[in-house]
N, C-alpha and C positions, 0 to 999 in steps of 0.2 A: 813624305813617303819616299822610300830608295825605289830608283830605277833599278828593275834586273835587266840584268845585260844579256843577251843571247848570243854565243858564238858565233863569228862569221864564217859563214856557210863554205864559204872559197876554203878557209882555212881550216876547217872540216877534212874536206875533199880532199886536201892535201895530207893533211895527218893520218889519215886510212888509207892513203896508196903507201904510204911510207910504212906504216906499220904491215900492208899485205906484202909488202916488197919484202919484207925482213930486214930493212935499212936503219940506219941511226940518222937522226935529223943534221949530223955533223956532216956526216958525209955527203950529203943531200944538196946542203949550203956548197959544199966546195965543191963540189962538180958544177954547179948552180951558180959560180962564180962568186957569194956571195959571204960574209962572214958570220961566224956560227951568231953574233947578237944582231945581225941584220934580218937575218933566217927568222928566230927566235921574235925578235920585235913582230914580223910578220906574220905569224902563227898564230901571237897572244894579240891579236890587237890593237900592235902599240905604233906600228906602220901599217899603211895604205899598200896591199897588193895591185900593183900597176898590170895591165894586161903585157908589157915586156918581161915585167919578173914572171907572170904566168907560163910563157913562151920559154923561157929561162928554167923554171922549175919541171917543166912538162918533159923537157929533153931528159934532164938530168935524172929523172924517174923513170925515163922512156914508156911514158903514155902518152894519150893524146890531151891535148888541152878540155874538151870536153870530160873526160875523166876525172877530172878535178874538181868541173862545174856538175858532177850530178847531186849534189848536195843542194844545189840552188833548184834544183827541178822541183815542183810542184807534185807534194805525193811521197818526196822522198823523206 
């Protein structure tokens, strides 16, 4: 039997400030210090969101770091 995979939530939360922002995920990465397949790796799953890259991406969207985690709330 295949495992379904469920998106992670962090990376959820991220992808809906960016699209409410009206932002392009490139541009997000380079403010964010980071490069557009490091970005990318971190979105799909393929890296480990660290709570510094959280800090890192929060800026760069200029939210708060909770803003990212209400994905992770119970309910949402």
């Amino acid at each position: 039997m295949q495992k379904i995979k469920t998106p992670d939530p962090i990376a959820v939360g991220i992808r809906k400030k960016i699209v409410e922002k009206g932002l392009l995920q490139k541009s997000v990465a380079n403010r964010a210090g980071f490069s557009e397949q490091q970005f990318s790796a971190m979105l799909n799953d393929r890296k480990i969101i660290r709570a510094c890259d959280l800090f890192r991406i929060s800026e760069a969207l200029g939210v708060e770091i909770a803003d990212l985690l209400a994905e992770c709330q119970p309910g949402m």
